[in-house]
C-alpha positions in Angstrom: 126.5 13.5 105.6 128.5 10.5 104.3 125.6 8.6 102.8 125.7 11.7 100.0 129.3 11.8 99.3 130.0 9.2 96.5 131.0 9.5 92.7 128.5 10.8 90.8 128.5 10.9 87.1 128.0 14.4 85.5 124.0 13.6 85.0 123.7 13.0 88.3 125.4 16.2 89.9 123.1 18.1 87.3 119.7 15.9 88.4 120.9 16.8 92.4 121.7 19.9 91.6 117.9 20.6 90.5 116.7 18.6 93.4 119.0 20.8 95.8 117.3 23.5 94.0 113.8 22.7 94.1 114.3 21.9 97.9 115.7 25.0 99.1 113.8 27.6 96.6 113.0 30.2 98.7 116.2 30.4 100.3 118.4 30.5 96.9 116.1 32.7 95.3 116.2 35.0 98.8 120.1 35.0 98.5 120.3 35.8 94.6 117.7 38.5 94.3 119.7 41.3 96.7 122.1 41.1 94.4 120.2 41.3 91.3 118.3 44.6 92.8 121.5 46.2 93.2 123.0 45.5 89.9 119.8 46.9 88.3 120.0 49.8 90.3 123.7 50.6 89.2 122.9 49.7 86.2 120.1 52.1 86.0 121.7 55.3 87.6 126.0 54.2 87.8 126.5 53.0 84.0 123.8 55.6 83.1 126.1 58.4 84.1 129.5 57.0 82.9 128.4 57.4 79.8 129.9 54.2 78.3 130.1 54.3 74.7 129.2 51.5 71.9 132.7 49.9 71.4 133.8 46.5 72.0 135.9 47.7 74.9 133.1 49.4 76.3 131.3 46.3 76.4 133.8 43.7 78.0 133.8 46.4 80.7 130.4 46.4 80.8 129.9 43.1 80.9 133.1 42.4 83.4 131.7 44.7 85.6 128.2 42.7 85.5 129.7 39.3 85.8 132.4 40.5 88.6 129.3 42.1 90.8 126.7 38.8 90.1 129.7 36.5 91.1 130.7 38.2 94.2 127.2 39.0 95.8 125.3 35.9 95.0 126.9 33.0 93.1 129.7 32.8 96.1 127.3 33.1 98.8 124.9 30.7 97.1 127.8 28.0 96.6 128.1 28.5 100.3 124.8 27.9 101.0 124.4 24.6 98.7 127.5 23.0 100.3 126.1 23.4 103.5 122.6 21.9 102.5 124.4 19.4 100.5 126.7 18.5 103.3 123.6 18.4 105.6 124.3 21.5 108.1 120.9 22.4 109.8 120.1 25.9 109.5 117.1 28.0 109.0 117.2 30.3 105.9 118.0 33.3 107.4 120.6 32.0 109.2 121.9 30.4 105.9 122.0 33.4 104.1 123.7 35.2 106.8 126.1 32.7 107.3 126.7 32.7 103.9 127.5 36.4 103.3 129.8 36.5 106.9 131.9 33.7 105.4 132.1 35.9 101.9 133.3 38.8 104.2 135.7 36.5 105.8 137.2 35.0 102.8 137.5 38.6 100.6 141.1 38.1 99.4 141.1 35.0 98.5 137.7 35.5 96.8 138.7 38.7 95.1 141.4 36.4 93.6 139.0 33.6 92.2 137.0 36.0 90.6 140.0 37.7 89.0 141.1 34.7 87.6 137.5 33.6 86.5 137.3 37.0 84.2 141.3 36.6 83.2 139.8 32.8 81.8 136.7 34.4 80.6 138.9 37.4 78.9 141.2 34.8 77.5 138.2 33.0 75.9 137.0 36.2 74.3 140.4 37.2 72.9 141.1 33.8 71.6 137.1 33.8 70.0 138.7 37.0 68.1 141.7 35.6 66.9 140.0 33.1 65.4 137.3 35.4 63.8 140.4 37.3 62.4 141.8 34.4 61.0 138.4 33.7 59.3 138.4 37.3 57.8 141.9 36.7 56.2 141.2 33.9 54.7 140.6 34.1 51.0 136.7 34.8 49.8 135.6 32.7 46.0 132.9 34.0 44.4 129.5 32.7 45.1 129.5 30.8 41.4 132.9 29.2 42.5 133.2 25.5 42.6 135.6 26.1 45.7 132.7 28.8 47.3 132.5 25.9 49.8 135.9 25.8 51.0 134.5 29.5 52.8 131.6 27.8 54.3 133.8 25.1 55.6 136.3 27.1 57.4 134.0 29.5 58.5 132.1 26.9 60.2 135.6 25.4 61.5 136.4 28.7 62.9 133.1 29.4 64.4 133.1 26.1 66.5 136.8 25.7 67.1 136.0 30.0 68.6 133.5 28.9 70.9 135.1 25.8 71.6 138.1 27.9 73.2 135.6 30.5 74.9 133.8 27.6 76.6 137.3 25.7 77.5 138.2 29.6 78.7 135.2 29.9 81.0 135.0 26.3 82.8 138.9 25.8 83.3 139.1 28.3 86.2 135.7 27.5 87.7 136.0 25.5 90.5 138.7 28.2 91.9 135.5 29.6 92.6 134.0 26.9 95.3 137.7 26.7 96.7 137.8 30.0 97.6 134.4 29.4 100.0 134.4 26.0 101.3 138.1 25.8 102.0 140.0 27.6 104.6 143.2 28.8 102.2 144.6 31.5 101.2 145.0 33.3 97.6 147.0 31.4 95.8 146.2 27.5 97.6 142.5 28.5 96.6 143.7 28.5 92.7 145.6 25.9 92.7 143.3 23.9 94.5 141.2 24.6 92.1 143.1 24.0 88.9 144.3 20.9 90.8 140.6 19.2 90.9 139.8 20.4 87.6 140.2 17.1 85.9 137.4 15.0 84.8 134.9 17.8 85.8 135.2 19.9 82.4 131.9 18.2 80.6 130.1 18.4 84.3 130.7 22.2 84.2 130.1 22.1 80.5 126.5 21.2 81.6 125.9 23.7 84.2 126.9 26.3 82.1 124.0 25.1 79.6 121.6 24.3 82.5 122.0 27.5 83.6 121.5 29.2 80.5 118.9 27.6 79.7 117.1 28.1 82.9 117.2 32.0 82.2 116.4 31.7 78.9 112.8 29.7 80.0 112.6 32.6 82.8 112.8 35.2 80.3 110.6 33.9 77.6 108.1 33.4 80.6 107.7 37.2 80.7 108.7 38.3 77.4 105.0 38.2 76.0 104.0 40.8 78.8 106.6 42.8 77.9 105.8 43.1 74.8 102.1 44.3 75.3 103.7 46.5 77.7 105.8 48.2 74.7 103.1 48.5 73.0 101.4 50.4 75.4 104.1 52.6 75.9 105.7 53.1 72.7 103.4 55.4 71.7 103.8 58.1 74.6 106.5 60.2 75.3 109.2 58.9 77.0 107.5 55.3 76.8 110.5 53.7 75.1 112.9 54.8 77.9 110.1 53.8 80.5 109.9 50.2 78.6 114.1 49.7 78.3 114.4 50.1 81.8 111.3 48.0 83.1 113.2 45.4 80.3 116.0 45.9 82.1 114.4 45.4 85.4 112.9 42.3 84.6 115.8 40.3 82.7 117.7 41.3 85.9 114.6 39.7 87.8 115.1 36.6 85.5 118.8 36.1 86.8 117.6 35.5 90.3 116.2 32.5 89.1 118.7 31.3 87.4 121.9 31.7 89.3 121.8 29.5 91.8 121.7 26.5 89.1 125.5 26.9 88.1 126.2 27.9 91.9 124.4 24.6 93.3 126.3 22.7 90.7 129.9 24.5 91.2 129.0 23.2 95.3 128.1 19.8 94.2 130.6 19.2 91.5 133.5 20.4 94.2 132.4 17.8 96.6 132.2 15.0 94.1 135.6 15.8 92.4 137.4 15.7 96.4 135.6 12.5 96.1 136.9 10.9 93.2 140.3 12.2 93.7 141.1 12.3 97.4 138.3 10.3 99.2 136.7 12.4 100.6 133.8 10.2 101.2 136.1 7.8 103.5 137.4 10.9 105.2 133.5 11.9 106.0 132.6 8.6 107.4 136.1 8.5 109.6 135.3 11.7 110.9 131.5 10.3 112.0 132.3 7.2 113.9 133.6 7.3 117.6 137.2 7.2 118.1 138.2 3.7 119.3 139.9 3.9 123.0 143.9 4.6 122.7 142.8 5.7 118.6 143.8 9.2 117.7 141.4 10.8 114.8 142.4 14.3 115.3 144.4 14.3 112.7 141.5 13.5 109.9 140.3 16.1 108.0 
């Protein structure tokens, strides 16, 4: 196990986090897809019959909900899964999964509590992305002839990137409270402030995951968007093809997450690891732990 645990800069979590991945396929892809059937089929027939309008707040709910339900059933258990493998645990991948799933069961406060405060970062981001788009609005508009027409294109672009800056900053400040609430034995609030604790000097690693993983579904979708669309038109010529087409759509994007989940999962693992081993040593600690105690040498307390 301690031959794995060193520093590693953020391109090299990201390259092991794709090796991890490529490894143990089957078995992420196993532990993600559950999850993914079950949000389609809430989607489908749950969300169908609340009748959720158009508005914005209508879709933060939306997408809380979606975020909330794809954290809890498969990125937690899949962090769990990639420490484990990472950390070189022997198991078969049934026995992964399961173990993965008991130890989400186990640790249902204190992950309850990591996802709140994921979506309270995530909400922040979104609120903040607003603000600045209001600010934008307000500010004043020169006609298109106008020498100073630029001064609009400038701060417009300003407050577009300095948004999203804050929405990204939003997301990855509370994400490793996420992999503290799995692979540590604490409660609630030690699991966030563990978190927040080891934050530092991870933000552009988790900066790349979040792209990695984007990007990953973004590939997986274009990979069956060209069937999907000879499939619409196929059906949008019958009756109720449309409605037949938005849901197989639906189906399939959902589909598309199970292959990309477990890249920002793997990564939250790997990244958790490496930070405890920048900032507390927990290689040393590994390696302790391996060798023999020396006669009249207590190790019990080494964690």
């Amino acid at each position: 196990m301690s031959e794995r645990l060193r520093p590693m800069a953020p391109g090299e979590v990201l390259d092991q986090t794709f090796r991890l991945y490529r490894r143990h396929f089957l078995t992420f892809l196993c532990t993600a897809t559950p999850a993914c059937v079950l949000w389609y089929l809430f989607e489908t027939f749950a969300l169908s019959a609340m009748k959720l309008d158009s508005s914005e707040t209508a879709f933060i709910v939306r997408i809380g909900l979606e975020i909330a339900a794809m954290t809890w059933a498969a990125c937690l258990p899949l962090t769990w899964i990639a420490g484990g493998r990472w950390l070189s645990r022997p198991n078969r991948p049934m026995a992964s999964i399961a173990s993965a799933f008991g130890r989400l069961l186990r640790r249902t406060v204190s992950a309850a509590t990591a996802i709140a405060v994921f979506l309270l970062g995530g909400l922040c981001g979104f609120l903040l992305m607003s603000l600045m788009s209001a600010i934008e609005s307000r500010f004043p508009s020169f006609p298109f002839n106008s020498p100073l027409r630029a001064l609009n294109d400038i701060f417009s672009l300003l407050a577009g990137t300095a948004g999203f800056g804050l929405l990204v900053w939003s997301l990855i400040s509370p994400m490793l409270v996420l992999p503290a609430s799995m692979l540590e034995d604490l409660g609630p609030i030690a699991t966030v402030r563990r978190g927040f604790h080891l934050l530092r000097g991870a933000q552009r690693t988790l900066v790349f995951l979040l792209a990695a993983g984007a990007a990953i579904h973004i590939v997986a979708w274009g990979l069956v968007n060209l069937p999907l669309e000879i499939v619409y038109a196929i059906l949008s010529s019958r009756e109720g093809g449309v409605t037949v087409y938005l849901r197989l759509q639906s189906a399939v994007q959902n589909l598309a997450f199970a292959f990309s989940l477990p890249i920002p999962s793997i990564g939250l693992a790997l990244t958790y690891y490496n930070q405890r081993v920048i900032r507390e040593g927990y290689d040393i600690q590994a390696l302790l732990a391996e060798l023999p105690p020396a006669a009249g040498t207590n190790v019990s307390g080494l964690k």
